[in-house]
C-alpha positions as CSV (number, residue, x, y, z in Angstrom):
1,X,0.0,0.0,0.0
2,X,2.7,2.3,0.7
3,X,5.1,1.3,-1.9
4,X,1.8,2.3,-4.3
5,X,1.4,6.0,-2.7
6,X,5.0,6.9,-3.5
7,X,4.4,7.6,-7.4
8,X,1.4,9.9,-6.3
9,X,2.9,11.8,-3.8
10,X,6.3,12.2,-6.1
11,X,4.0,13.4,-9.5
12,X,2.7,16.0,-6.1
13,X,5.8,17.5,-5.5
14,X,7.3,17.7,-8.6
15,X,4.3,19.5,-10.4
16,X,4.3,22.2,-7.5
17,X,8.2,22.6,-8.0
18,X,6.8,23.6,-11.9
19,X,4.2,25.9,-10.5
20,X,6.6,27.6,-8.6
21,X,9.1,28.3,-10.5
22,X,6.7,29.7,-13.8
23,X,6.6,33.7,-14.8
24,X,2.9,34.5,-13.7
25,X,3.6,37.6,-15.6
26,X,4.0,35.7,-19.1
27,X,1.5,33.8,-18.3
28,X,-1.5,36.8,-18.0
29,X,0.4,39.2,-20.8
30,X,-2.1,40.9,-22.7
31,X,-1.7,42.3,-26.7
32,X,-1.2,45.6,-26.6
33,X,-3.5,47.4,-29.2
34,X,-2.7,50.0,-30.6
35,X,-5.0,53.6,-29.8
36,X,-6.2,55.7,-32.4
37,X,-6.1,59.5,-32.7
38,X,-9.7,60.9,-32.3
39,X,-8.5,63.6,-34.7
40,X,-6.3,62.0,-37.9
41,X,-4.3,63.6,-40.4
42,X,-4.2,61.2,-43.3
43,X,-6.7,61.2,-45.7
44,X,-7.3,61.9,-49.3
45,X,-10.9,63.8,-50.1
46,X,-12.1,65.2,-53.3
47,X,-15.5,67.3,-54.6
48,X,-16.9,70.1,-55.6
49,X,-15.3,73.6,-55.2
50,X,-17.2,77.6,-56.2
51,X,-15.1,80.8,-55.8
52,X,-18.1,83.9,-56.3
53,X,-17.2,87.4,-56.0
54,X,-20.3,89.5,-56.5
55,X,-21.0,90.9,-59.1
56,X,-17.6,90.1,-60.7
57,X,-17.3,86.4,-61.3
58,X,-17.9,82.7,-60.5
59,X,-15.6,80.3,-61.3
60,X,-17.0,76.6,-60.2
61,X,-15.3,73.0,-60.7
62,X,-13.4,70.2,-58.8
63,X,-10.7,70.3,-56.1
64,X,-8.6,67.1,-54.6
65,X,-6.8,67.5,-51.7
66,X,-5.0,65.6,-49.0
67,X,-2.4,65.6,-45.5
68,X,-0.2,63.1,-44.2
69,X,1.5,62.8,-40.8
70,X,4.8,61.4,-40.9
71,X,5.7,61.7,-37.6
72,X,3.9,62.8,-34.2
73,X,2.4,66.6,-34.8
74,X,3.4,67.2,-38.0
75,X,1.4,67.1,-41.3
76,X,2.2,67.6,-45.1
77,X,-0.7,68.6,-47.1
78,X,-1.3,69.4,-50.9
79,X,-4.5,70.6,-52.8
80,X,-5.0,71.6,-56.4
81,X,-8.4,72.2,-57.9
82,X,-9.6,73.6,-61.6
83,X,-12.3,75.8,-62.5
84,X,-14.8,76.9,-65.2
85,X,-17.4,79.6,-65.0
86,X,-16.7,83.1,-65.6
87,X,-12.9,82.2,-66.7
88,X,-10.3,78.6,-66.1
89,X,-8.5,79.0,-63.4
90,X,-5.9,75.8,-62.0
91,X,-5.2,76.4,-58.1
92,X,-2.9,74.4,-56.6
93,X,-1.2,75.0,-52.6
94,X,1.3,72.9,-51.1
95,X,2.9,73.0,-47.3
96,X,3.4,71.3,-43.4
97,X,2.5,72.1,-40.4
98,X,1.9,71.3,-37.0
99,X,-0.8,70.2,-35.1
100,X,-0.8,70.7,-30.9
101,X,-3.3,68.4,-28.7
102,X,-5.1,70.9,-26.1
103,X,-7.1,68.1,-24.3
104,X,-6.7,63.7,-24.7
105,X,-5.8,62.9,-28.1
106,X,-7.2,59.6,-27.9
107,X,-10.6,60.2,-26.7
108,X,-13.9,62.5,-27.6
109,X,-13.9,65.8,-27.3
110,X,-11.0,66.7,-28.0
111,X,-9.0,69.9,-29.7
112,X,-6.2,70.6,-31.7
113,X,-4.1,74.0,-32.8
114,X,-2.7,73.7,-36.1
115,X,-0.5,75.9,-37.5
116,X,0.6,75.5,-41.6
117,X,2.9,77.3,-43.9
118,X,3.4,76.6,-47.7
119,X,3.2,77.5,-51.0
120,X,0.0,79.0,-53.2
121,X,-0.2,78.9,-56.8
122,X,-3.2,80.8,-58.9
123,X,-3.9,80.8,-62.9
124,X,-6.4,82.9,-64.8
125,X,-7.0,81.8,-68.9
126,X,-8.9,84.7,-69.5
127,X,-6.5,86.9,-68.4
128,X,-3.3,85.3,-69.1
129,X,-2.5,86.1,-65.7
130,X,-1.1,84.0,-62.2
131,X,0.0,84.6,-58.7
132,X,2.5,82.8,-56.7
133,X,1.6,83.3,-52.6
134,X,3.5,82.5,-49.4
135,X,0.2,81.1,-47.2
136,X,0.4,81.3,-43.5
137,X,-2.4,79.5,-41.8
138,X,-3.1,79.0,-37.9
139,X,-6.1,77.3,-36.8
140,X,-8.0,74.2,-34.9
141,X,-9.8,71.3,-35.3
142,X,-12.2,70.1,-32.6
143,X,-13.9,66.8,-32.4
144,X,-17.2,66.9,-30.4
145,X,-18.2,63.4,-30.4
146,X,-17.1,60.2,-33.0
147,X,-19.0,61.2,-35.9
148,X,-19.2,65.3,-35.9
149,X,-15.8,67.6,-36.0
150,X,-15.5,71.3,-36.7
151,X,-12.9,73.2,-37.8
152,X,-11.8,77.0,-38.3
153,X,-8.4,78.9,-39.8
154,X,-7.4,82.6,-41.0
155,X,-5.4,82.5,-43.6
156,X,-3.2,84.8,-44.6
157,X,-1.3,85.2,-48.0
158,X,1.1,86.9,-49.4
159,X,1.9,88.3,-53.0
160,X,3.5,90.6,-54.7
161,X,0.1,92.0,-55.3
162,X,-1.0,92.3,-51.7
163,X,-1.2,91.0,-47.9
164,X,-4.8,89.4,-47.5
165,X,-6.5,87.8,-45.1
166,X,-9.1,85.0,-45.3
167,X,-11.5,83.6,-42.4
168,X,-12.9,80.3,-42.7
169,X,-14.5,77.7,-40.8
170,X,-15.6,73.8,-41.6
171,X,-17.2,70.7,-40.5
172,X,-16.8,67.0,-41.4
173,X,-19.8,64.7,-40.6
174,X,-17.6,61.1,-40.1
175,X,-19.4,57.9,-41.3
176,X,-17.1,55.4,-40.1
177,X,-13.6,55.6,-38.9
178,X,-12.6,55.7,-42.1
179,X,-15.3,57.7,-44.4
180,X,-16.6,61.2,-43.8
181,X,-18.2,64.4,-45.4
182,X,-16.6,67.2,-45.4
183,X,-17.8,71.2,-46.0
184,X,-15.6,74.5,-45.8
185,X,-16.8,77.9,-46.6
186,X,-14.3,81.0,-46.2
187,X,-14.5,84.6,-46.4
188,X,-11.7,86.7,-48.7
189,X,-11.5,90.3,-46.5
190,X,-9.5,91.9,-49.2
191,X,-11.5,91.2,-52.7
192,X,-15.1,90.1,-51.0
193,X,-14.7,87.0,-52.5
194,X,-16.5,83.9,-51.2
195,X,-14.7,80.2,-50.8
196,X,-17.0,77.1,-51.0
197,X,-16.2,73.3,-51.1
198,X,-18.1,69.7,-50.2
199,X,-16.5,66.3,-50.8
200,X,-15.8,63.1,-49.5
201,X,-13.1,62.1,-47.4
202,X,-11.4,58.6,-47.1
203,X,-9.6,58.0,-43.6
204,X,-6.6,55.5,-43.0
């Protein structure tokens, strides 16, 4: 009887000297998942686009534009778009910038200062005529809940025409994490001009 306990009490011991010397660590380790930004900076969106000064002109086409983060707070963005109407027009703008979180970056709401500087290009058929403008442009972008952001920026630009200033403001409606509609309207202070653009935007 004895001689058939001592297997038992043996396959005892030597499982608890396994137990003992495990990593409970390695053993409850959990994937880490990665956290998305509330507010993202790479996307591609595309539309339509109307520039209307009264009683002057309307010029009225399509516009593609885009940003890209490389790295934490910065962005690269480009946008060119083309125009019919009154006159063909082509304008293109190119630049980086910055982005600053205010609040959690991770999480809803949540608001961001951006500040961008780049490069403006502007054609005119009709008049055989283009300008080439330095563009400085501080603003924010503040994201309410999943699905609603809006945005607002002065711009200011710089030719060797003038030193203007435009105010705008904007608001993307997001379907999914990765789908969204997007409107901006902005106001020209210098010719009374009046900005206008909705498209859709694609999120990665």
């Amino acid at each position: 009887m004895k001689s058939s306990l001592l297997p038992l009490l043996l396959a005892i011991v030597l499982s608890g000297e396994a137990l003992a010397g495990s990593d409970p660590v390695a053993a409850t380790t959990v994937p880490q998942v990665e956290v998305r930004r509330a507010l993202v900076y790479d996307f591609v969106e595309g539309g339509y686009t109307q520039i209307s000064h009264p009683g002057s002109f309307d010029l009225y086409g399509g516009y593609l534009s885009g940003s890209i983060s490389p790295i934490n707070n910065v962005f690269l963005y480009g946008r060119v778009a083309g125009y019919g109407g009154s006159d063909n027009a082509l304008d293109v703008s190119v630049g980086a910038g910055l982005y600053i979180p205010l609040t959690n970056p991770n999480s809803t709401p949540t608001i961001d200062l951006t500040l961008a500087v780049g490069y403006g290009y502007f054609g005119l058929d009709r008049e055989n005529s283009s300008t080439n403008s330095l563009l400085i442009t501080p603003g924010f972008r503040a994201k309410f809940c999943h699905c609603f952001e809006w945005n607002g920026q002065v711009l200011y630009y710089h030719n060797s025409d003038t030193d203007a200033v435009a105010l705008g403001t904007g608001v993307v409606y997001y379907l999914s994490d990765h789908f969204g509609i997007a409107a901006n309207y902005s106001y020209d202070l210098d010719d009374d001009s009046h900005f206008f653009q909705v498209g859709a935007r694609s999120i990665w």
